[in-house]
FIPALUM-521348 format. One record per residue (C-alpha): x, y, z. Coordinates in nm, 2 decimals. Example, Ala and Ser with C-alpha at 12.3 -4.5 7.8 and 13.67 -1.06 7.14 Angstrom:
residues 2
<node px="1.23" py="-0.45" pz="0.78"/>
<node px="1.37" py="-0.11" pz="0.71"/>
***
This chain:
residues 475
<node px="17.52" py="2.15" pz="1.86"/>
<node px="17.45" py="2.43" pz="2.06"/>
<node px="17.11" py="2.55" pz="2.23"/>
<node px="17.02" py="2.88" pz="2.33"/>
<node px="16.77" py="3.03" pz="2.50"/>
<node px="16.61" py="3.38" pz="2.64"/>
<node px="16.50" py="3.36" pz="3.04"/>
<node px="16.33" py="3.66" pz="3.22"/>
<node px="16.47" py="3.65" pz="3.58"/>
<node px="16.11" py="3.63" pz="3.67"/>
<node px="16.08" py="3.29" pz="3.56"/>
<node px="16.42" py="3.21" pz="3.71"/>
<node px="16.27" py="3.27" pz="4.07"/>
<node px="15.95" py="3.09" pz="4.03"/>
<node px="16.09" py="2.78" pz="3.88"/>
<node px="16.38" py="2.82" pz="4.11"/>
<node px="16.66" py="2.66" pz="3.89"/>
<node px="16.90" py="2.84" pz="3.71"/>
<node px="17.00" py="2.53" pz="3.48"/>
<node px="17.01" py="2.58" pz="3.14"/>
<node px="16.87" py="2.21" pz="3.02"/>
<node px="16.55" py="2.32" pz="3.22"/>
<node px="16.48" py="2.57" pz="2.96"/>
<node px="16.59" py="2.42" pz="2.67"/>
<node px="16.37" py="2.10" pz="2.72"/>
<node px="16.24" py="1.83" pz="2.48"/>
<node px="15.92" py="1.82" pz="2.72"/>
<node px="15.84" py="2.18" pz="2.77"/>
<node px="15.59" py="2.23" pz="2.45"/>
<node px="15.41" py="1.91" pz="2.50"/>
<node px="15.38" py="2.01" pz="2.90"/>
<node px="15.26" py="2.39" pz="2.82"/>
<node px="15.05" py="2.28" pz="2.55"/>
<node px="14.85" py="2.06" pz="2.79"/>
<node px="14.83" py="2.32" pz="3.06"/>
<node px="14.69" py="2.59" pz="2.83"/>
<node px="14.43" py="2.39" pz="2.66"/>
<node px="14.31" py="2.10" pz="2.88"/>
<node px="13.98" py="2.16" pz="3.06"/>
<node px="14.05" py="1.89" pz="3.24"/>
<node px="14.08" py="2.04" pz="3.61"/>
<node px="14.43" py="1.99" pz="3.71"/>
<node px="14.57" py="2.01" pz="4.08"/>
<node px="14.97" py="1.99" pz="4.20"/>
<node px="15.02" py="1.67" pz="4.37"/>
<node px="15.06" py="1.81" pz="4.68"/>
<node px="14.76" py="1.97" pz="4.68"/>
<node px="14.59" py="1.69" pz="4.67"/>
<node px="14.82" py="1.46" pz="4.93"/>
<node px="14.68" py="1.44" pz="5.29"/>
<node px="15.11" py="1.32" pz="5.35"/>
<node px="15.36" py="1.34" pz="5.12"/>
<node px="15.70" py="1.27" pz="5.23"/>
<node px="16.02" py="1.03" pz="5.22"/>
<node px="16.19" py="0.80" pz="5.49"/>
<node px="16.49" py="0.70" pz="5.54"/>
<node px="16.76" py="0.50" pz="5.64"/>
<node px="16.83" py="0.39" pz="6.06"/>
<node px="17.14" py="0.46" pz="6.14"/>
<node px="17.37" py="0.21" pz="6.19"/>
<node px="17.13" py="-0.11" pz="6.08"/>
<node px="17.15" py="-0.42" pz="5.89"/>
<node px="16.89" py="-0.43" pz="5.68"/>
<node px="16.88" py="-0.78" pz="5.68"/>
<node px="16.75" py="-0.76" pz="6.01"/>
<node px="16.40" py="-0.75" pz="6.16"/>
<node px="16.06" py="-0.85" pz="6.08"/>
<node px="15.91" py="-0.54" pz="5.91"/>
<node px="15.93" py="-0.46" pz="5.51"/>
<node px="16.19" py="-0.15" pz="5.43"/>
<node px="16.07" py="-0.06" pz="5.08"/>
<node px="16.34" py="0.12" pz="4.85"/>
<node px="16.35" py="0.21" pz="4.50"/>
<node px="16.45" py="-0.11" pz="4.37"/>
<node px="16.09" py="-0.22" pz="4.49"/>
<node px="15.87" py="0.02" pz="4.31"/>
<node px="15.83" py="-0.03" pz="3.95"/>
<node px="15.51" py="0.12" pz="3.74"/>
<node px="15.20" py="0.01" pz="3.90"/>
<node px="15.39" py="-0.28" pz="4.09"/>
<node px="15.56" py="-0.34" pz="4.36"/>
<node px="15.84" py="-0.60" pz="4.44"/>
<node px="15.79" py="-0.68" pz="4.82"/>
<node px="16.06" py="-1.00" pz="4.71"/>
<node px="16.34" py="-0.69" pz="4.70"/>
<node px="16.24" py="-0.55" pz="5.02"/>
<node px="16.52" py="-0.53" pz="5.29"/>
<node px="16.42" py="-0.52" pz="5.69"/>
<node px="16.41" py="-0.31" pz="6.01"/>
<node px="16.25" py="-0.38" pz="6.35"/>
<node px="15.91" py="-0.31" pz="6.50"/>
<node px="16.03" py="-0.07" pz="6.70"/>
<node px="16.17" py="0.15" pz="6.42"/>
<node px="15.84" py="0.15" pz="6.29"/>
<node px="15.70" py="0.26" pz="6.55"/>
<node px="15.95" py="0.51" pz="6.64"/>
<node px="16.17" py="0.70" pz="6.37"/>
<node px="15.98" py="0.53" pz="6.10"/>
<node px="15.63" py="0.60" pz="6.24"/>
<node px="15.61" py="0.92" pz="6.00"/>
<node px="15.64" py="0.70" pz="5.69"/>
<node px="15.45" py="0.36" pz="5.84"/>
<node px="15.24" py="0.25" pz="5.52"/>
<node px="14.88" py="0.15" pz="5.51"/>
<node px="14.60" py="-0.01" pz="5.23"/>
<node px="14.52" py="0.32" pz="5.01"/>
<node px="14.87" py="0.51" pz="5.01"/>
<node px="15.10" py="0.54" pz="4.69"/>
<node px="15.47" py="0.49" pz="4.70"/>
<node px="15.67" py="0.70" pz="4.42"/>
<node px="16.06" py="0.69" pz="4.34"/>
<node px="16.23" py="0.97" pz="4.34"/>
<node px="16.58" py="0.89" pz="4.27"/>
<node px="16.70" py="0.72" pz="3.98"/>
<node px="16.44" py="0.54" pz="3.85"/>
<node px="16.20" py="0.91" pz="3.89"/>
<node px="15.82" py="0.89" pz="3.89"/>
<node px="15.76" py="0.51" pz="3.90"/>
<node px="15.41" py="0.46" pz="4.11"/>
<node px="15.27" py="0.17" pz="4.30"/>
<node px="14.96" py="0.21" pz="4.48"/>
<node px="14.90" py="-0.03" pz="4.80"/>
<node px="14.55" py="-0.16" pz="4.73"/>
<node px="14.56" py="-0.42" pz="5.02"/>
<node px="14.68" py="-0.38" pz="5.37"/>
<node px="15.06" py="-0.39" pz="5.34"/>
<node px="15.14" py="-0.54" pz="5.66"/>
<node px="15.40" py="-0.35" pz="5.91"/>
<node px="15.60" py="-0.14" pz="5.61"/>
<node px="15.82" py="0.17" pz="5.56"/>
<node px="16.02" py="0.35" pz="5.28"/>
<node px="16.36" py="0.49" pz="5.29"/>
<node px="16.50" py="0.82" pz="5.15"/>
<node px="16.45" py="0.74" pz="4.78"/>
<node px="16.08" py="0.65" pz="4.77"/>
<node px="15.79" py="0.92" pz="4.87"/>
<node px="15.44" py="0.80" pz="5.03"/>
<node px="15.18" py="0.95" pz="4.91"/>
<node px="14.85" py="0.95" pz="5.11"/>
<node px="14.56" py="1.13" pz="4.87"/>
<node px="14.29" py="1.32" pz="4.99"/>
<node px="13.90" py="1.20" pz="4.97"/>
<node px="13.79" py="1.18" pz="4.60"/>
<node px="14.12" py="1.14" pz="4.47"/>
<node px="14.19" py="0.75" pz="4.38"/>
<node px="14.62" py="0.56" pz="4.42"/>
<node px="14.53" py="0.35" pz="4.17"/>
<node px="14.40" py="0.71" pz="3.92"/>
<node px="14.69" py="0.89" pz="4.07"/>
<node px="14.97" py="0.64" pz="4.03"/>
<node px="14.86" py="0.53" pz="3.64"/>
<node px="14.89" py="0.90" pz="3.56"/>
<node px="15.25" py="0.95" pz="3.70"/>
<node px="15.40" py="0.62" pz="3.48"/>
<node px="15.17" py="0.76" pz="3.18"/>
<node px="15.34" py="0.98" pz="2.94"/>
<node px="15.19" py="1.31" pz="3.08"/>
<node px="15.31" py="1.22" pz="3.43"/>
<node px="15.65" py="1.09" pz="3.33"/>
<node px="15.72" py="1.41" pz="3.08"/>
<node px="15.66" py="1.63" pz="3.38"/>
<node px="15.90" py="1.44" pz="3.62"/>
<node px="16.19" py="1.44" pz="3.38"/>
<node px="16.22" py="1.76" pz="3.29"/>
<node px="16.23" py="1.90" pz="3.71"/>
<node px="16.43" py="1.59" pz="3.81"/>
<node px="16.78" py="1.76" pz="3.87"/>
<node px="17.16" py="1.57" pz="3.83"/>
<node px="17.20" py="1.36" pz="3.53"/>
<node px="17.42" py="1.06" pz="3.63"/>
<node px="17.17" py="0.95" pz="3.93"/>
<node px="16.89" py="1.17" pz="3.85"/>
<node px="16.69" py="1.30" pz="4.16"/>
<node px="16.34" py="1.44" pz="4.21"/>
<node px="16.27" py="1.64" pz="4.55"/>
<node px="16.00" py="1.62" pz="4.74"/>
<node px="15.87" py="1.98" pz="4.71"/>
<node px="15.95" py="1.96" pz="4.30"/>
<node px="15.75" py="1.57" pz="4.32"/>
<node px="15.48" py="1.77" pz="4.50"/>
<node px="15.43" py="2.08" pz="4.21"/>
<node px="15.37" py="1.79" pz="3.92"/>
<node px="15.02" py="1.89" pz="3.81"/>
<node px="14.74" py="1.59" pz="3.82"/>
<node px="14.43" py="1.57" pz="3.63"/>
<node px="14.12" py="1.50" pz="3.80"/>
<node px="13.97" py="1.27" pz="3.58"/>
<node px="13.60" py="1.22" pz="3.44"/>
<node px="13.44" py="0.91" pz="3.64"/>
<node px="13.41" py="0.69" pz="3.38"/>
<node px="13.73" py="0.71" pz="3.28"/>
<node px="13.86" py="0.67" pz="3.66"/>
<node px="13.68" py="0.36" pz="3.68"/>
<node px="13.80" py="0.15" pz="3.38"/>
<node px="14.14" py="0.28" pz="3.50"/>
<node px="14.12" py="0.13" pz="3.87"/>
<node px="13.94" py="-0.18" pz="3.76"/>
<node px="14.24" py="-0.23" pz="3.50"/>
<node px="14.52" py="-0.18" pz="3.77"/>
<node px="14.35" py="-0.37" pz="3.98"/>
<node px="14.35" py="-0.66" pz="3.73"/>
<node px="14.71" py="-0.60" pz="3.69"/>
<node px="14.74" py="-0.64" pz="4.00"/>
<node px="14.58" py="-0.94" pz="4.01"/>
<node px="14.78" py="-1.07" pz="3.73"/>
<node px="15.12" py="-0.98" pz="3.89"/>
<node px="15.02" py="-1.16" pz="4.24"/>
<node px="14.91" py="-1.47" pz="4.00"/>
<node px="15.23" py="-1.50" pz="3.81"/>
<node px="15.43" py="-1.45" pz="4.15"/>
<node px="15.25" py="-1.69" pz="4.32"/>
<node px="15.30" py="-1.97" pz="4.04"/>
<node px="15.67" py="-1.87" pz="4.02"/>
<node px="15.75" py="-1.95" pz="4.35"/>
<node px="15.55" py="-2.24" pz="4.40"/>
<node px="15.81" py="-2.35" pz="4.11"/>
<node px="16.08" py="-2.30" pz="4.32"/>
<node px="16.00" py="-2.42" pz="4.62"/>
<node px="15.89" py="-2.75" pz="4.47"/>
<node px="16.26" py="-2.71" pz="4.31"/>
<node px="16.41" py="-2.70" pz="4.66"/>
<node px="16.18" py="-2.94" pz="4.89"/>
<node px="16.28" py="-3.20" pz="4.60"/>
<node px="16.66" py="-3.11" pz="4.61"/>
<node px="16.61" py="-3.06" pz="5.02"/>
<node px="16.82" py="-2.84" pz="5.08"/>
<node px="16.78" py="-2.47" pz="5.24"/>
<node px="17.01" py="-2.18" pz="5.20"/>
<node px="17.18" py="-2.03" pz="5.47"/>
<node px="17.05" py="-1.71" pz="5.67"/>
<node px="17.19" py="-1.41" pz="5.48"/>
<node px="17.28" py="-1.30" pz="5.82"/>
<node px="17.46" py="-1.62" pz="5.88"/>
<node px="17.87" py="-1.54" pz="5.91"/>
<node px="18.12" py="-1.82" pz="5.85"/>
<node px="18.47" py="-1.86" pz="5.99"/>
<node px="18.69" py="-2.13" pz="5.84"/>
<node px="19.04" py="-2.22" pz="5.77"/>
<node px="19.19" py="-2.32" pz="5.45"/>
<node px="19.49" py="-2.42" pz="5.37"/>
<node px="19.76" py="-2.27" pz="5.10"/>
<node px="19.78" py="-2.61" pz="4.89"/>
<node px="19.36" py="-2.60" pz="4.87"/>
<node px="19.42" py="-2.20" pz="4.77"/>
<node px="19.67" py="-2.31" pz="4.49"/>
<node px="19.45" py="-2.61" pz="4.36"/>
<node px="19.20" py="-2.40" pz="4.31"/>
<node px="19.33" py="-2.10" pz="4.15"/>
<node px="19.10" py="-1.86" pz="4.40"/>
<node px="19.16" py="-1.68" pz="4.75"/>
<node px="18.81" py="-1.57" pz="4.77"/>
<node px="18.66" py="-1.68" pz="5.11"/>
<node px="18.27" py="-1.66" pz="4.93"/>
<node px="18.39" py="-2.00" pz="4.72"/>
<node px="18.55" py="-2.20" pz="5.03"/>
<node px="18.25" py="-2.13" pz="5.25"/>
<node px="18.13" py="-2.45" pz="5.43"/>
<node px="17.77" py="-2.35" pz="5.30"/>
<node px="17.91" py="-2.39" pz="4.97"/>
<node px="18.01" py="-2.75" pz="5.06"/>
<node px="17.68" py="-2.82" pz="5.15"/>
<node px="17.53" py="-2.74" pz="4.86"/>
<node px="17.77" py="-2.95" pz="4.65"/>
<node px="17.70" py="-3.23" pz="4.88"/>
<node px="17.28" py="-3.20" pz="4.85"/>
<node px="17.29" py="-3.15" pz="4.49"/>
<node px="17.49" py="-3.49" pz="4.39"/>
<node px="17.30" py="-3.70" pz="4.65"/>
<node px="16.98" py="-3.59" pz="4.43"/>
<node px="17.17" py="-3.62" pz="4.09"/>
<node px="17.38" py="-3.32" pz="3.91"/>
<node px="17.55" py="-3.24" pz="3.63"/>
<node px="17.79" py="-2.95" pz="3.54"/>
<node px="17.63" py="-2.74" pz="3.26"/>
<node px="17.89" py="-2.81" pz="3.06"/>
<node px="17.82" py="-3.18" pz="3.00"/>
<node px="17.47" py="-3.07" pz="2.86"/>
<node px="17.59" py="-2.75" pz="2.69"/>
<node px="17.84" py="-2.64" pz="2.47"/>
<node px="18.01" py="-2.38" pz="2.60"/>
<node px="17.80" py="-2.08" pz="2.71"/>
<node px="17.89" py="-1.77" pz="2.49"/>
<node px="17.82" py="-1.41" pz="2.49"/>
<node px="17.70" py="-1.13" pz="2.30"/>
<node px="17.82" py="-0.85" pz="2.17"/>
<node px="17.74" py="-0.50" pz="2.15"/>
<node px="17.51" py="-0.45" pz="1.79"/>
<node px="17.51" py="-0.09" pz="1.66"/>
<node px="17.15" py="0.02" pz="1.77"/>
<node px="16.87" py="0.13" pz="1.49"/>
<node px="16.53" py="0.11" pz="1.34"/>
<node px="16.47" py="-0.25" pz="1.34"/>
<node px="16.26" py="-0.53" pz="1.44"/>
<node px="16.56" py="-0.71" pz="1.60"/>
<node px="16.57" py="-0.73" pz="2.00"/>
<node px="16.89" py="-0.60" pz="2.18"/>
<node px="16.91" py="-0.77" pz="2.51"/>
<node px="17.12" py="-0.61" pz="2.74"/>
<node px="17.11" py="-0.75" pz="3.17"/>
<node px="16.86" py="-0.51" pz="3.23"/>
<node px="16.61" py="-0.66" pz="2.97"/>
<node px="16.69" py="-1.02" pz="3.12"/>
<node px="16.38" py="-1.15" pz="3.39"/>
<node px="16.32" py="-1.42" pz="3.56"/>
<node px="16.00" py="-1.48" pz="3.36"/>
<node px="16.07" py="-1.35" pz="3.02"/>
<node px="16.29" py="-1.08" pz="2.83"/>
<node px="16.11" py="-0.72" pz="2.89"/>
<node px="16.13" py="-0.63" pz="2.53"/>
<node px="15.94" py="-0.34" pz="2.56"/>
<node px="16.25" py="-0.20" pz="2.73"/>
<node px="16.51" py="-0.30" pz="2.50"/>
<node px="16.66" py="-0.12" pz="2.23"/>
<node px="16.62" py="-0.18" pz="1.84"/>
<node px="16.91" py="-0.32" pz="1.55"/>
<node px="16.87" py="-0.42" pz="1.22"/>
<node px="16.83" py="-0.78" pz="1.04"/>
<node px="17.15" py="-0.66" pz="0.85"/>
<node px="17.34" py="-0.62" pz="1.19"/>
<node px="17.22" py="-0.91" pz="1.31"/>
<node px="17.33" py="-1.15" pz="1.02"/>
<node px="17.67" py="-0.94" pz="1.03"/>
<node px="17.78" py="-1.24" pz="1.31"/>
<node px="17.65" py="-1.53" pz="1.46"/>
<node px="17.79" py="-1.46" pz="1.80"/>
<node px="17.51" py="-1.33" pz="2.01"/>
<node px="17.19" py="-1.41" pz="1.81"/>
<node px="16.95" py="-1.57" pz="2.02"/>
<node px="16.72" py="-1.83" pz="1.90"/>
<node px="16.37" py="-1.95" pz="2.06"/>
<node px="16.44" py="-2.13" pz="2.40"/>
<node px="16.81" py="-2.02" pz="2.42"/>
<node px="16.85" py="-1.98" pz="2.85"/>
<node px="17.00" py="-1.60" pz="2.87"/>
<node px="17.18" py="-1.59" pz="3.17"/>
<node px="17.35" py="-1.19" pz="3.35"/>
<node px="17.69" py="-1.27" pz="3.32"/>
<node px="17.79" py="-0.94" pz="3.50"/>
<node px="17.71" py="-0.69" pz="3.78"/>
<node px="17.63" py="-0.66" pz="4.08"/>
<node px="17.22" py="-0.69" pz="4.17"/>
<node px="17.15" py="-0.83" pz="3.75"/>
<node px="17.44" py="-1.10" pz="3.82"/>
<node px="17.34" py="-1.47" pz="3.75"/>
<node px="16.94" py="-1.39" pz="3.69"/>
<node px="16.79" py="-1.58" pz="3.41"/>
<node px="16.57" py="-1.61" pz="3.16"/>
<node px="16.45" py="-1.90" pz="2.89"/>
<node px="16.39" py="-1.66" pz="2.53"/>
<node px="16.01" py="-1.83" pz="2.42"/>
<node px="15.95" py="-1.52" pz="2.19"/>
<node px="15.96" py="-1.58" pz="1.77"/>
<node px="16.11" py="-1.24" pz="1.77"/>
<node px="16.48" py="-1.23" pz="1.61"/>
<node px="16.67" py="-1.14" pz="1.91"/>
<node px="17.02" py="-1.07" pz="1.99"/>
<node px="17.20" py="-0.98" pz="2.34"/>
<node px="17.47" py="-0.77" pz="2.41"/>
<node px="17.78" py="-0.83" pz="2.61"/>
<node px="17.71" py="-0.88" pz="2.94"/>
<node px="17.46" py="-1.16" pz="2.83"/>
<node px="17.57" py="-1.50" pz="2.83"/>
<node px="17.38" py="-1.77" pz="2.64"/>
<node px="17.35" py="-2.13" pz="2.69"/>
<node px="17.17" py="-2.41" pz="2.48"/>
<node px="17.08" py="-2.66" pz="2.68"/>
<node px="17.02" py="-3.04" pz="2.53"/>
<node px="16.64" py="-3.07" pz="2.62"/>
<node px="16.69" py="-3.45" pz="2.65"/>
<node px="16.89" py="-3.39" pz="3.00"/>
<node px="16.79" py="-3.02" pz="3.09"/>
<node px="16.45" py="-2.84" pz="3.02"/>
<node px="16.55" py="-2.50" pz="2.90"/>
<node px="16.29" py="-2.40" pz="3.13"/>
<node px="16.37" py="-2.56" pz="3.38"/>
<node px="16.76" py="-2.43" pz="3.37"/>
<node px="16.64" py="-2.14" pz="3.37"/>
<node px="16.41" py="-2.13" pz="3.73"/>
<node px="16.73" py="-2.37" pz="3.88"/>
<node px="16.96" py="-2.08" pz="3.81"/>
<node px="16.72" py="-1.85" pz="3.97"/>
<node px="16.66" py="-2.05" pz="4.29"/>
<node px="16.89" py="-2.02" pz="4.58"/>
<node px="17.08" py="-2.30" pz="4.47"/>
<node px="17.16" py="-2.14" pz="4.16"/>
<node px="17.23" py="-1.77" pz="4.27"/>
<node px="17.49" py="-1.92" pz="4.52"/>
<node px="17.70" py="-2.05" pz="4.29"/>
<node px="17.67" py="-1.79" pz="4.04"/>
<node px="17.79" py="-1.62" pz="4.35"/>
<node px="18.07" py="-1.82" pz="4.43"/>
<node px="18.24" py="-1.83" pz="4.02"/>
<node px="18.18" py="-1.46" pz="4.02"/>
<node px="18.53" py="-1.28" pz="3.95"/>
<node px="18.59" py="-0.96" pz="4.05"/>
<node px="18.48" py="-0.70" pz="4.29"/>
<node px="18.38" py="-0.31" pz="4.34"/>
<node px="18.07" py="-0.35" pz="4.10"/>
<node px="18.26" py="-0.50" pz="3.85"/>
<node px="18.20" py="-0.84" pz="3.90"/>
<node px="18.15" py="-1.10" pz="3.59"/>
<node px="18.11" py="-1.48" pz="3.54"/>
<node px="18.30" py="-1.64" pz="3.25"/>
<node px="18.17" py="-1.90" pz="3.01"/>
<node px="18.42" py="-2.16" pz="3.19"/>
<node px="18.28" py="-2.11" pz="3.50"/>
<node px="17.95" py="-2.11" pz="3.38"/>
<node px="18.02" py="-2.47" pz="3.26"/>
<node px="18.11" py="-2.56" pz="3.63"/>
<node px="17.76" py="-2.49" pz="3.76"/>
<node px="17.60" py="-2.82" pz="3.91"/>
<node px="17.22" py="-2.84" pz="3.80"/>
<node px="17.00" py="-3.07" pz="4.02"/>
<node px="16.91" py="-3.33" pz="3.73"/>
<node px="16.66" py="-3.61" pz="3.96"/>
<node px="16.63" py="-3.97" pz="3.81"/>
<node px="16.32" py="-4.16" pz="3.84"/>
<node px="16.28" py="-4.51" pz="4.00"/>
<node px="16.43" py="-4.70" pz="3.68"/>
<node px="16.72" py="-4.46" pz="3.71"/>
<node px="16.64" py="-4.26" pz="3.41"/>
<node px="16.64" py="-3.87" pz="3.38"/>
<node px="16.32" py="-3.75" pz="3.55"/>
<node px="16.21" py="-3.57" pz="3.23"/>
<node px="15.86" py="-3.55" pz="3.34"/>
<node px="15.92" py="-3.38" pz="3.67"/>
<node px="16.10" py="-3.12" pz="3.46"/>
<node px="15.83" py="-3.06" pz="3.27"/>
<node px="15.63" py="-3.01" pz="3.57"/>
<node px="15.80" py="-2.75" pz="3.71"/>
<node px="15.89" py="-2.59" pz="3.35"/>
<node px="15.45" py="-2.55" pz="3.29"/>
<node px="15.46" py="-2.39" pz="3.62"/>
<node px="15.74" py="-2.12" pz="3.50"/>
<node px="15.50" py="-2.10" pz="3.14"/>
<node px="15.20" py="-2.00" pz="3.32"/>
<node px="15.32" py="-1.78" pz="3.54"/>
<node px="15.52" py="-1.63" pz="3.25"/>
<node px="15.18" py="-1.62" pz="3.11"/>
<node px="15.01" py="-1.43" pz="3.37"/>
<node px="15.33" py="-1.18" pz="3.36"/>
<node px="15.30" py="-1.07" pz="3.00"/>
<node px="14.93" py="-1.02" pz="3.10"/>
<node px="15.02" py="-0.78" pz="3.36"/>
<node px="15.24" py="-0.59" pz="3.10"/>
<node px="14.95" py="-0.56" pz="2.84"/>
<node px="14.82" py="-0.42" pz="3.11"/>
<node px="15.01" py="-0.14" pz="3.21"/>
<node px="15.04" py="-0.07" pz="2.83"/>
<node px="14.66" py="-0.03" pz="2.81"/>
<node px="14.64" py="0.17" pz="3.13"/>
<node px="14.90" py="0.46" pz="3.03"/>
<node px="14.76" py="0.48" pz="2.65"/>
<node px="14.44" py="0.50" pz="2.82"/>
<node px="14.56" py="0.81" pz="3.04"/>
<node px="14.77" py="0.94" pz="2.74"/>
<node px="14.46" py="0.92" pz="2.53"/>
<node px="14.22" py="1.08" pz="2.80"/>
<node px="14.45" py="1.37" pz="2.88"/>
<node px="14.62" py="1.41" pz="2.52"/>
<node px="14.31" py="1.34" pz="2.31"/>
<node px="14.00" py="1.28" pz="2.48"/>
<node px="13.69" py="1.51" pz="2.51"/>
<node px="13.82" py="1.72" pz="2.78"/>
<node px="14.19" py="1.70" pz="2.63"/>
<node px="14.35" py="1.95" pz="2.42"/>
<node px="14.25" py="2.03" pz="2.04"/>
<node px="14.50" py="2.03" pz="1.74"/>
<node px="14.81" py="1.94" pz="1.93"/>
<node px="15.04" py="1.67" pz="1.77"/>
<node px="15.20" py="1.42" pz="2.04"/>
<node px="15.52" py="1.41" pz="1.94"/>
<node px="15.65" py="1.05" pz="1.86"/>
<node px="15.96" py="1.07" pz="2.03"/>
<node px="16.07" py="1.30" pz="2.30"/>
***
């Protein structure tokens, strides 16, 4: 189908962009409806920035090096933000090239490449922390609130805006000076309130459901007593060709003394192989997506505390029933079978939703009498996990998988208690620990749900908001 449209030259110079898909946009008539009828009083975001600007990258770093948080955009997500993802550079880079973009308690940090527009304010000190090229700090002006500011970019009004001037399609990119001419709404202060108490107690609920998370794993690994290696750490070995051919691999990664280790801690403490407690792990397939009720869960869907639903895509009951292969039942573990980053994270499925996952999603059934689906679940998260994931991954340049047989070869630490038996009980243990801070995660999701439909509403709707406009459901 072909679109046309009429563009004075005039409008070509002040928008600066000559691209046709600019004019001919889904989110224009929502975005020049709100400008012409909101008395809201709106400002650019510049306007209102005391700093706005990116980092970057030092030259010639590792970024596993150093003892101060490098932020990029895999660590800002809406209203959160992932200091677990963070990669490192040195105090002095900080307080040298990286001085310009040295973050403090009160600044915003917004993506601008890829993943465009996703906000995270820093309500506490951040500790020694920077950005690279990809993210933009924000520092706003007296009377103008992070917390306000970064729930209007992730709502709809904010989102719409950064779409349609985000340039490239394949890895879509929002300058600064176009990040800096999306127009902001001053709120009225009652409204600016309940939204800062909410993303505070988001928040809070994130920091809750992290901290219980983690002290899951590391009860998992003081028990197993074991450590990974420094991802700095380089290993030299020498194999020989009769240990390459019994194996079937050439790979250094799976011969790696570290690897050895591992295999030796986990069946001091008692292992077994998945496949001794599983049938053989199986993936999806891709459904034909719909109107539905049915989940489609693809990698990016698949967290270590639950499947993001509210990001997956729909199918029908009638696709669904078409196979059996890749319908997920309650407590199925869902485990990234491939790419690079989303390879080997996983998730237990506690939702009564009817679910299925696509391709790159492998699932596994563990018997609960020897492994707690749960508790699968956080072992194939924790470092002991993720390396061997790691070391049965096939493949290379991105395209890296891991195939139901190898995913029967994963040991799982499986402790006895004093009679010998399986320690069902210490399972459990950890498995709560994984619920509640599932718990507090799906909090923090309602959450951010209630704080954009409260901006939507406020700016779309509210008493200050535009008369007799129609949201459009789907843009």
């Amino acid at each position: 189908m072909e679109n046309w449209a009429v563009v004075r030259s005039g409008e070509l110079l002040e928008n600066q962009r000559a691209d046709a898909e600019y004019y001919i946009n889904p989110y224009n008539d929502y975005l020049s409806h709100l400008a012409k009828n909101s008395e809201l009083e709106w400002q650019p975001l510049s306007a209102i920035s005391s700093r706005l600007t990116s980092g970057h990258t030092p030259l010639r770093h590792d970024l596993k090096v150093g003892s101060v948080e490098f932020y990029t955009v895999e660590c800002v997500d809406a209203l959160a933000l992932h200091r677990s993802k963070a990669k490192k550079v040195t105090g002095d880079q900080l307080a040298g090239e990286l001085k310009r973009v040295a973050l403090r308690k009160g600044d915003l940090l917004i993506t601008i490449k890829r993943r465009i527009g996703m906000a995270a304010p820093l309500l506490s000190e951040p500790g020694p922390a920077a950005i690279n090229q990809d993210v933009v700090v924000m520092t706003p002006k007296p009377g103008w609130s992070a917390a306000v500011v970064a729930a209007f970019l992730v709502s709809r009004p904010g989102q719409y805006q950064a779409l349609r001037d985000a340039t490239e399609q394949m890895n879509p990119y929002l300058n600064v000076q176009a990040l800096g001419k999306i127009l902001v709404p001053r709120l009225p202060d009652a409204q600016r309130v309940k939204i800062e108490r909410l993303v505070k107690s988001r928040t809070d609920a994130l920091r809750d459901s992290q901290e219980k998370y983690q002290a899951a794993q590391d009860a998992l690994m003081a028990k197993l007593g074991w450590s990974a290696p420094s991802k700095s750490t380089s290993e030299i070995f020498e194999l020989s060709a009769a240990k390459l051919m019994e194996d079937g691999r050439a790979d250094a990664e799976f011969f790696a003394p570290s690897q050895y280790e591992l295999l030796d801690a986990l069946r001091r403490g008692s292992s077994r192989s998945i496949s001794t407690f599983s049938a053989k792990a199986e993936r999806g397939i891709q459904p034909v997506t719909s109107e539905g009720d049915v989940v489609v869960i693809d990698s990016k869907a698949v967290r270590e505390l639950g499947v993001a639903a509210e990001k997956a895509d729909r199918t029908s009951r009638a696709q669904r029933n078409l196979s059996l292969r890749g319908r997920v039942e309650r407590d199925d573990v869902l485990l990234n079978s491939t790419g690079v980053g989303t390879l080997g994270r996983a998730t237990c499925y506690r939702s009564r939703e009817p679910a299925v996952c696509d391709n790159h999603v492998a699932i596994i059934r563990p018997d609960p009498s020897v492994c707690r689906p749960e508790y699968l679940a956080l072992f194939l998260n924790s470092p002991a996990g993720r390396m061997q994931t790691e070391r049965f991954q096939s493949g290379s340049s991105g395209q890296v998988e891991l195939y139901p047989d190898a995913i029967g070869k994963i040991d799982v630490f499986i402790p006895l208690d004093a009679a010998g038996a399986i320690d069902g009980s210490w399972q459990d243990s950890l498995s709560e620990m994984v619920i509640e801070a599932a718990d507090a995660m799906n909090t923090a999701r309602d959450l951010l749900s209630e704080i954009t439909a409260s901006v939507a509403l406020a700016v779309e709707q509210g008493p200050y908001g535009p008369k007799g406009y129609e949201v459009p459901a789907k843009v």
